[in-house]
N, C-alpha and C positions, 0 to 999 in steps of 0.2 A: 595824286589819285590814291594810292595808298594812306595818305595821311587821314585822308576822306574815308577811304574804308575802314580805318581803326575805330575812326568817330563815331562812324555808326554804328560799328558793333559796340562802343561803349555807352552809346544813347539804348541801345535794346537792349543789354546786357539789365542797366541798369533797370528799365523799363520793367522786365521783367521780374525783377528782384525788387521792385515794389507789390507788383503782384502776388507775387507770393507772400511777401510783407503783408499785405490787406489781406490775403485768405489766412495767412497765420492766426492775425490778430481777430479777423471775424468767426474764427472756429473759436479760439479761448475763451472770447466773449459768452460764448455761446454755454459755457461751464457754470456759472450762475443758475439758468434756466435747469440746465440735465440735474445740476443736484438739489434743481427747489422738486423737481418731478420726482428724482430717487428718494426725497423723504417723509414726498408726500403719499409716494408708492411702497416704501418701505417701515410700516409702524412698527409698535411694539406686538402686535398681535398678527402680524402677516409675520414678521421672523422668527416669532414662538412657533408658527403654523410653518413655516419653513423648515424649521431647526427641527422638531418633532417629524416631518417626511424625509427630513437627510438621515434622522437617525433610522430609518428602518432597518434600509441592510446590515448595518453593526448592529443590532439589536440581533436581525436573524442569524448574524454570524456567531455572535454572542452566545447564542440559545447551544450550539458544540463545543465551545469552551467549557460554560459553566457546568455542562451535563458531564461532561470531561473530568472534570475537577470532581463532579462527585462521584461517576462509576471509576475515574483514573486508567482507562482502556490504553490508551496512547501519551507517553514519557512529557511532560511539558520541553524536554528539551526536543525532542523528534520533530514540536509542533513549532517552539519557536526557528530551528532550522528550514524546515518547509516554508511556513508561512510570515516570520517575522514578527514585527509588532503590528499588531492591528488596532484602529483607530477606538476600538471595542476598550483597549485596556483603559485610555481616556475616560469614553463614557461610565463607564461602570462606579469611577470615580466620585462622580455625581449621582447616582442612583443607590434604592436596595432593591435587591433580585434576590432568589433562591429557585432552586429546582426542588419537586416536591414529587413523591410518589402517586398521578393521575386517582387510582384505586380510594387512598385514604383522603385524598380530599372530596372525593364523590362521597364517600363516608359521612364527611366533616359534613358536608350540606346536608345530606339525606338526615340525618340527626339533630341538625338546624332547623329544619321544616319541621321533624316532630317535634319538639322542644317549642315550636311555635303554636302549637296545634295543641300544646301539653297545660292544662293555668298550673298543675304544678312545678314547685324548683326541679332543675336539672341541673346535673354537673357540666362542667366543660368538657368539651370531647377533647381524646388524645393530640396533641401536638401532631400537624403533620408531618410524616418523616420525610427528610430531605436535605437538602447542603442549603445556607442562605448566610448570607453577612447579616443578618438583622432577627428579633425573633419571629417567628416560624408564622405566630399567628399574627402579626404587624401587615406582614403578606397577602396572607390567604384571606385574611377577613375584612376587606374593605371598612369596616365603618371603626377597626381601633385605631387606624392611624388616616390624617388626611394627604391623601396624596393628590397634586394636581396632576398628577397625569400617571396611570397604571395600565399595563398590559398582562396579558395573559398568553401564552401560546402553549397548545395543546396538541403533543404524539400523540399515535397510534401505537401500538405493538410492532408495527412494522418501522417506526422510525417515518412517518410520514404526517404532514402538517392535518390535525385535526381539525382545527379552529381558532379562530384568535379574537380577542374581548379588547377594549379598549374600552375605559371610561378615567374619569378623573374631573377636581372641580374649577380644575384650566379651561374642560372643556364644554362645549356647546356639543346636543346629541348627533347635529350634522356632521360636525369636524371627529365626533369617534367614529360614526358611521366610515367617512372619507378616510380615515388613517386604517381602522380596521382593514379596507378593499386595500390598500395599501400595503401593509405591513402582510398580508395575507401573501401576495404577488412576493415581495422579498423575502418571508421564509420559503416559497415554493422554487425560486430562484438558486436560492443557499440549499436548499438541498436537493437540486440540480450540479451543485458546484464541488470546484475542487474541496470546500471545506468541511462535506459531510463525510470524508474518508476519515475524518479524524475519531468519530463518532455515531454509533444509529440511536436516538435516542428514545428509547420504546415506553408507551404507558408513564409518559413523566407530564407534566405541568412545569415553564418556566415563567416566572411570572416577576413583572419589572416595577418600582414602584421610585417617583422622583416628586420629592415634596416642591412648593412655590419658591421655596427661599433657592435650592439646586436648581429648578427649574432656569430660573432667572438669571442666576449667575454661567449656568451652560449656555444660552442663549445670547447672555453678553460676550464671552469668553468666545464664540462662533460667530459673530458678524461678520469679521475680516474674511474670518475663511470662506463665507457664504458667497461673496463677492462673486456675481456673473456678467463677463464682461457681455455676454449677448444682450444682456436686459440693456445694456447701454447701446447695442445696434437697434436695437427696437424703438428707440427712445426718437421721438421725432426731432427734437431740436438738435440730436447728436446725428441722426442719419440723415436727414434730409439737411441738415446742412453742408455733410461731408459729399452728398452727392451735387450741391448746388455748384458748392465753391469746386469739386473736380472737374465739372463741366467746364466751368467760368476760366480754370487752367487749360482743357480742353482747347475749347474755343481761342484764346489767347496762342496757345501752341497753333494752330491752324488757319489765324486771321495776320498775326503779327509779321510772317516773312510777307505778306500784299505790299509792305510798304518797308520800301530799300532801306531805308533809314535807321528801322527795327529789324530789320532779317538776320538775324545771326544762326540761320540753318545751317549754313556752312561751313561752319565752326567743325573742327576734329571731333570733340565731344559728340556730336551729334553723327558722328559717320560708325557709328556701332552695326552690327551685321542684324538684319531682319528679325531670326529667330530670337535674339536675348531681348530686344524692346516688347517685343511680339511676348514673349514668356513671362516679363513682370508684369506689364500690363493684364494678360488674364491673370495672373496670382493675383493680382491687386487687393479682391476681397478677403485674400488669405492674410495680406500686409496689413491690412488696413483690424486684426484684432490687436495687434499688438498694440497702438496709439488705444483703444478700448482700453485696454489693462493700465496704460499709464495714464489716458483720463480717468478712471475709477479710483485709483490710488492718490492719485492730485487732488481731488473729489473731497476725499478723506483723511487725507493728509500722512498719509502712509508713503508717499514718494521719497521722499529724505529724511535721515534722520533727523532730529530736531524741526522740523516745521511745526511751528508755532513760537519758534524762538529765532526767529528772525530768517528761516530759511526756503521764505515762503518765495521771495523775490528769483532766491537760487530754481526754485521749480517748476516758477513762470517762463523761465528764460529759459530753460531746455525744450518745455512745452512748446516752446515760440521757436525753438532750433530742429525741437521732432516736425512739428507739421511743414515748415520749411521744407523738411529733406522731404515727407511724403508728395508734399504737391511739385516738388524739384524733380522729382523721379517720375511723375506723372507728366509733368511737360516735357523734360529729356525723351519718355518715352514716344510720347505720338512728336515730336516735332521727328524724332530720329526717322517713326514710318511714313509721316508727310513728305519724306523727300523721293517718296515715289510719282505723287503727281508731278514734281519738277526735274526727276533723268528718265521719266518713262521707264523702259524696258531694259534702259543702262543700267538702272537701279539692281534689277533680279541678275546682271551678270556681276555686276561690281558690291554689291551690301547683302547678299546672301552669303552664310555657310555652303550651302548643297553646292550652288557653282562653282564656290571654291575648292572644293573638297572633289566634285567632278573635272575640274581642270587641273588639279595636280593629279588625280588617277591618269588623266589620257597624257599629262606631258613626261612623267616620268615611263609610259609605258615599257613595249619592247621590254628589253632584258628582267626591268623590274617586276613584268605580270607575274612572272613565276613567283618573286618576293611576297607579291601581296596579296595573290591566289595562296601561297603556304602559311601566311598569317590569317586569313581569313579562315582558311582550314584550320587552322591550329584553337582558333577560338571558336569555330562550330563544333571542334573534336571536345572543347573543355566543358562545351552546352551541353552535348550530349552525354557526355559522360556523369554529368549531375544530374540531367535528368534519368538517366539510367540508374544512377545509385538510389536516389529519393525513391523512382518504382519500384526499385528491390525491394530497398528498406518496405515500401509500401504492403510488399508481397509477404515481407517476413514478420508482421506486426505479430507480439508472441501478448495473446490476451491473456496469460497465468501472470502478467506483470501488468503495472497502473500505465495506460493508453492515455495520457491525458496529455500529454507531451505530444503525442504522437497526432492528435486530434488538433490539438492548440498549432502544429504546425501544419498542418491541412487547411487550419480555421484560415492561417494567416497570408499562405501563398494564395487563398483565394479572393482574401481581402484585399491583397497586392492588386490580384488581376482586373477584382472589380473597379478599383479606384480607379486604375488605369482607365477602366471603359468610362468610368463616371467623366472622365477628364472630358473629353469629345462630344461631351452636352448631345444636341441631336444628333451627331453624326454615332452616338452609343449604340442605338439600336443595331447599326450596321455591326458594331464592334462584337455585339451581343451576340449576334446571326454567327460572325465565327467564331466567338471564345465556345458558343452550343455546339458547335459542331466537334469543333476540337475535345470539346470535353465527350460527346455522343464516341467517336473513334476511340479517345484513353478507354472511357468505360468497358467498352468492345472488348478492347484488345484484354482490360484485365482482366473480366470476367470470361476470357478463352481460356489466360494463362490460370484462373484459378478453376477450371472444369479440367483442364489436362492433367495439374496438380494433384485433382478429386481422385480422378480415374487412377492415377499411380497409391494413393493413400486407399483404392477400393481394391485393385490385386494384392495389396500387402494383407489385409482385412480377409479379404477371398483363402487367401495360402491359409492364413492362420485356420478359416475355419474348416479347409479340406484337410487337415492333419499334418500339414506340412510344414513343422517347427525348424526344420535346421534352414529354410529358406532364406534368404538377406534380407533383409527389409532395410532400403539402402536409398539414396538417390536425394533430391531436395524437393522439396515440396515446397518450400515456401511457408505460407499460412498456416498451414498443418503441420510445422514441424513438432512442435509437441507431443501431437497427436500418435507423430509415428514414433516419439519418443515414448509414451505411456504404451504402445502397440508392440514393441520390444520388450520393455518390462510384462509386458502380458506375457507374449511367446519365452523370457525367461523363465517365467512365473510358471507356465506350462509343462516347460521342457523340464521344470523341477518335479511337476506335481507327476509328471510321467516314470522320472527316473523311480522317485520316491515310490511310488507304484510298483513299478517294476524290482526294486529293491523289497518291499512286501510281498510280493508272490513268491521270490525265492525266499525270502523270511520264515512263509508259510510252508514251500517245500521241504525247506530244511527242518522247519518244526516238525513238521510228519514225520519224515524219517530218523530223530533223532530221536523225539516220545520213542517209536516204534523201536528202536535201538535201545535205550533206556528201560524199557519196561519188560520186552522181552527178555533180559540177561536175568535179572531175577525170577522171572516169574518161569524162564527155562529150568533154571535151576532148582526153583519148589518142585515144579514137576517131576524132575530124574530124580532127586530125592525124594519126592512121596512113594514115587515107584518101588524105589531102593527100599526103602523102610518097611514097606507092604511083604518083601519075603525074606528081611533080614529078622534071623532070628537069633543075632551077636543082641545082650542085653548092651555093650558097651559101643558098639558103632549105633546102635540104634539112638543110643543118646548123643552121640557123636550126628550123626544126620537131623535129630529134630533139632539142635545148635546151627544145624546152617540153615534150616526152615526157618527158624527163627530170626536169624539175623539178612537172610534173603526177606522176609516178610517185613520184617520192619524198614530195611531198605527199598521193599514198592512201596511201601505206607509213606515214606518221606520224601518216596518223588513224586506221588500221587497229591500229598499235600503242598508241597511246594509249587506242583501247576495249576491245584486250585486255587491256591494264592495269589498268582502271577496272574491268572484269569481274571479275578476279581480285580486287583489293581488296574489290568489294561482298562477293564470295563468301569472303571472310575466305581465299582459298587464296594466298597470298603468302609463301612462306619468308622469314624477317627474317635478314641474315646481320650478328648483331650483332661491334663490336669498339671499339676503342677510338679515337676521335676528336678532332680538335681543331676544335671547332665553330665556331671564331672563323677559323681560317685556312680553312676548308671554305667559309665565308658570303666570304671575300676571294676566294676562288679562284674563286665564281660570279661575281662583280660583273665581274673581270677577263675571263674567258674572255665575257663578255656587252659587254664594255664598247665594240665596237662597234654594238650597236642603242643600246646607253644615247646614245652619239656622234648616231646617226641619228634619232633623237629627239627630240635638242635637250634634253636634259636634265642637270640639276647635280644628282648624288648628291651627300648629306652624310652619310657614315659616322660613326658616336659605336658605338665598339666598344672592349671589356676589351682591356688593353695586353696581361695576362699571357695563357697557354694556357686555354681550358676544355675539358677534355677529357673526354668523357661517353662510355656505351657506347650506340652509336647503328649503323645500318646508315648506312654512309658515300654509297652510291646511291643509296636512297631518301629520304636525307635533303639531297643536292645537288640531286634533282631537285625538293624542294619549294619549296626557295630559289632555282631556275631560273625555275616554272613562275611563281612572284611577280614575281620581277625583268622576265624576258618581259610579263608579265599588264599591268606597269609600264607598259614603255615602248611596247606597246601604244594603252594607254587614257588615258595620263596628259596632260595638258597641257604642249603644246612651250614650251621656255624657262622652266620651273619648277622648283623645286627639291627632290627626292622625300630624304624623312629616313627612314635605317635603322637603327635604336639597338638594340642587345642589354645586356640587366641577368643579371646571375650573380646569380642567388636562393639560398639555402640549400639548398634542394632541387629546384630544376628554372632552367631558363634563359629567360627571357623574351625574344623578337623583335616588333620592332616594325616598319612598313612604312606610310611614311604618302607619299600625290601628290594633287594635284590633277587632278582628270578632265578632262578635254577635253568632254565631252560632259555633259548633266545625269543626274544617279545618281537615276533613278526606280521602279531594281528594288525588288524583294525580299531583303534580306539574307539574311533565313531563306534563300531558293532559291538566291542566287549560286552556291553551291558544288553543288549540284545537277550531273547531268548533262547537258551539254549545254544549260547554261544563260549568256550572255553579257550583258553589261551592254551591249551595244548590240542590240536586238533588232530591227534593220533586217540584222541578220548582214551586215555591208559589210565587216568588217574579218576579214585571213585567220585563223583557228582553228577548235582543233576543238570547242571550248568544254569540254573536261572538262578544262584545264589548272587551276582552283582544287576540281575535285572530287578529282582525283588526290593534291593537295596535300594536300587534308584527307583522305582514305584514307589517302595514308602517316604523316601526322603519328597521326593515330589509332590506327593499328597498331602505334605506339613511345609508346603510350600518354597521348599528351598531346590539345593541342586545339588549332585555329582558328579563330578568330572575326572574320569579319568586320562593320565598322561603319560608318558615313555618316552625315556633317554636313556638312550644304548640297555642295559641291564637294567635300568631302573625304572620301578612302577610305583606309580603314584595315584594317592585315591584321596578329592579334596573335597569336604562336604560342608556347605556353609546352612547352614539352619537359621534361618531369620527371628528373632522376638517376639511372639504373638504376645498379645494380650491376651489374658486368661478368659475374659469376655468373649474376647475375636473368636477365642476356641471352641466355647462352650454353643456357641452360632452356631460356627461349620458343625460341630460334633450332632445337631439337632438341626 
């Protein structure tokens, strides 16, 4: 009995591996006809017309490189790090292109019509400017060079696709009409795409030109890569044979166990569980490109290396071992699910997963629920917590940075979801009904959490404009984190302009009372001495009193004019009357014309000054008075029998002063304020000035565009003035 059963599995065994033997060999047959069809569907001029529509998007991608190359906006390396090689750097190859300034070639034509309109000679109008591998007018002038095939694409000013021109003497008017509508769709595509961050290319003309001889050899050079294995599912002798002979396996899987003899159903191989026959089987049309890609390649002889030298036999025989396996795996498969008519309903407990997977849940039950209740939970807790992060992430998309990432993963999770529904053929619609709803709830929920968000980013908004700067402006917003980030830099921004503010009005208090304090001591003084001298009739105190009239009146004359000075400076109204300078001999000629306070003092200057001239374009007055009011300021405040160091450095482009003493007294001001109006480092006011002697300073140094800074360490004061190099031109400007 057994011996009998062997036999007959090796009578069906074999049986069926004729079978398959016969569809093998009547599908390869069948390779003749697909590639007398592929050559007679593929001419010279259907893959010139193919090859000219593949190139459009490298052309439009093309059209931000080369405008790249000529504005230079973004690093060739930044570009090749993002994007790679693009299939662009091939073509180019083969062509000549240039990008041309829009304006001058509007020109170049409008000049071509008069000149045509003219019977007299005209000269050649100017080269169009622009970047091009070829000359300039080869390009732009259709009739000095023949190109069989030329484009044109044409910006706006805004970087947006104006128009695009196709002609060349490859082509027929229909086929530029049809590439234009084309090429039109892939620039507006490209700069929809990530590749127009690279560039906006405004007011330019890119214009592409590939003579017969490039033409032809790009079009050879592209056939392989053209290769579409669909056009070979289209192909009637390749599809309709593949569904003849699947059936005829079909049928065979489902006629062959009728008869004992052939039945090898019950063979191990064939006891596989429901769902994985069930699963190749629907792939099937996904399996079945693949055998597409190696008859195309078989086709052409591109399957193994060397066919044509003897290894053609080698590529029949795998062809004959591929369909083997495809129609192998198609009878495996339904004979596996035929073995439901023959256990009935034993089938769905015994050749399912689900049952089995439902009989080991209920037999390990008892102690184990709690196991596989806390794995269960463990893997809804890992869902959710990815979906919680992704919505974060969602909530916190920061748009001051490129979204395209961010987008591109949104694209994809949703591509995920639809495939999935596409899977379920009709039963989709069902799937559609709640992927909408589910998406209708997400939407909900975010557009709650981003109004609650609002409203926290609308009280921060609110405080700021009620006056209330010291408020927090705190919490997470989400979306809007930026926002409340620029929204602090405001209330910074604020709470500066307030202090500052506030620091001016007592600026301005102290100015009043200090003019007031200032001008009254002298002008007290004239007064009791005019008195006095009205009934002194001593000839010799009488000249004694008009001596302090005197020196009281020239003393309100010098603070009088020193605040009209300081006036005009703040008020930017000071005529600069620039000219040409020797800065080095200007800073000797203060120290000398001073060098009797320096004397009464008690003080050792140490000059460290350039040998040679430095001669800048400076206002020669305003610039001795700032070197005076320093030197004075010196010998003022500095400590008697000390030694005060003035070193000046010639810099490349400006001139550094330096001023450094020892105080007399302890340096407890405000540096910020020193230069202030009316503001002195002794602020018992004992000593004579009018205190805007280092504000003066800094007004004029700042008006010749440089700076002063003063600085202190322990006893030490420091005054450092760098004056920048104008050009005598630059001055002669401002000065007018």
């Amino acid at each position: 009995m057994d011996t009998k059963l062997k036999n007959n599995r090796r009578t069906g065994i074999v049986v069926v591996l004729i079978i398959l033997a016969m569809c093998s060999f009547i599908m390869i047959a069948q390779y003749s006809e697909i590639s007398r069809v592929l050559d007679a569907g593929e001419t010279a001029e259907t893959r010139q017309e193919k090859v000219l529509l593949e190139i459009g998007y490298d052309l439009a991608e093309g059209n931000y490189l080369l405008c790249n190359e000529y504005k230079n906006e973004t690093p060739v390396s930044e570009i090749l790090e993002e994007y790679g090689r693009l299939h662009f750097d091939l073509l180019r190859k083969y062509m000549d292109y240039g990008v041309f300034d829009s304006s001058v070639l509007e020109e170049r034509e409008n000049s071509e019509q008069e000149a045509q309109g003219n019977t007299e000679d005209t000269e050649d109008t100017e080269n169009a400017e622009g970047y091009s591998n070829v000359d300039a007018e080869d390009l732009t002038d259709p009739s000095r060079k023949d190109y069989a095939f030329r484009v044109e694409f044409e910006f706006t000013d805004r970087g947006e696709v104006e128009d695009v021109r196709v002609d060349g003497s490859a082509l027929e008017p229909e086929e530029a009409y049809d590439l234009e509508t084309y090429f039109i769709n892939s620039a507006m595509s490209a700069q929809d795409g990530y590749i127009s961050d690279i560039i906006t290319p405004s007011n330019v003309t890119v214009i592409y030109g590939m003579t017969q001889e490039n033409l032809d050899a790009y079009v050879e050079q592209t056939v392989v890569d053209m290769s579409d294995e669909y056009e070979i599912n289209h192909i009637g002798a390749y599809r309709d044979t593949v569904e003849m002979l699947a059936l005829t396996v079909i049928a065979a899987a489902l006629l062959l166990p009728l008869s004992k003899r052939l039945d090898i159903s019950d063979s191990k191989i064939f006891r596989a569980p429901f769902e994985i026959p069930l699963l190749i089987l629907f792939c099937g049309g996904i399996l079945l490109e693949g055998p597409a890609v190696i008859v195309r390649m078989t086709i052409e002889g591109t399957l193994l290396p060397g066919m044509g030298n003897g290894m053609e036999l080698a590529a029949w025989i795998f062809n004959f071992i591929m369909w083997m396996f495809v129609f192998g795996v198609m009878f495996w498969g339904t004979t596996s699910v035929r073995a439901v008519f023959r256990m009935g309903t034993a089938y769905w407990k015994e050749r399912t997963l689900t049952a089995r997977l439902i009989r080991h849940i209920r037999k390990r039950g008892g102690k184990n629920d709690g196991t596989i209740k806390a794995r269960a939970g463990g893997i809804w807790k890992r869902i959710k917590a990815f979906i919680d992060r992704e919505y974060d992430a969602l909530l916190h998309i920061d748009f001051r940075e490129k979204t395209n990432r961010t987008i591109l993963k949104i694209v994809a999770i949703n591509f995920v979801i639809l495939f999935i529904v596409c899977l379920f053929w009709w039963y989709g619609t069902f799937a559609l009904i709640v992927y909408s709803a589910l998406l209708f709830f997400f939407l909900r929920k975010y557009t709650k959490d981003l109004q609650e968000k609002y409203k926290l980013l609308l009280e921060s908004t609110n405080q700021l404009a009620e006056g209330h700067l010291d408020a927090p402006i705190e919490g997470d917003i989400g979306l809007f984190n930026p926002i409340q980030d620029e929204l602090k830099k405001i209330q910074k921004g604020f709470k500066k302009a307030v202090e500052e503010e506030v620091k001016n009005e007592r600026m301005k208090t102290e100015l009043v009372t200090n003019v007031s304090h200032d001008l009254r001591t002298p002008l007290t003084a004239i007064i009791t001495y005019t008195d006095l001298l009205k009934n002194e009739s001593d000839e010799e105190k009488r000249k004694e009193y008009i001596e302090v009239l005197e020196k009281k009146s020239l003393r309100l004359k010098v603070l009088i004019e020193d605040l009209f000075e300081i006036s005009k400076a703040a008020s930017k109204n000071v005529v600069m009357h620039y000219m040409k300078v020797d800065i080095v001999d200007l800073l000797k000629q203060v120290g000398l014309e001073n060098d009797g306070k320096i004397r009464d003092a008690h003080l050792d200057f140490r000059w460290k000054l350039p040998e040679e001239k430095v001669v800048m374009s400076l206002d020669s007055q305003k610039t001795y008075r700032i070197f005076e009011n320093l030197i004075v300021n010196i010998t003022k405040y500095a400590m008697p029998h000390t030694r005060v160091y003035v070193e000046m450095t010639d810099q490349e482009n400006s001139v550094h002063i330096s001023m450094k003493n020892i105080s007399a007294a302890e340096l407890n001001f405000d540096v910020e304020e020193i230069t202030d109006r009316f503001v002195r480092g002794d602020s018992s006011r004992n000593t004579e000035g009018s205190g805007l002697g280092l504000a003066i300073a800094k007004s004029f140094v700042e008006l010749q565009h440089g700076t002063l800074k003063i600085s202190t360490e322990a006893d030490l004061f420091k005054a450092d003035i760098i004056l920048p190099k104008l050009d005598i031109r630059q001055g002669d400007e401002e000065q007018s």
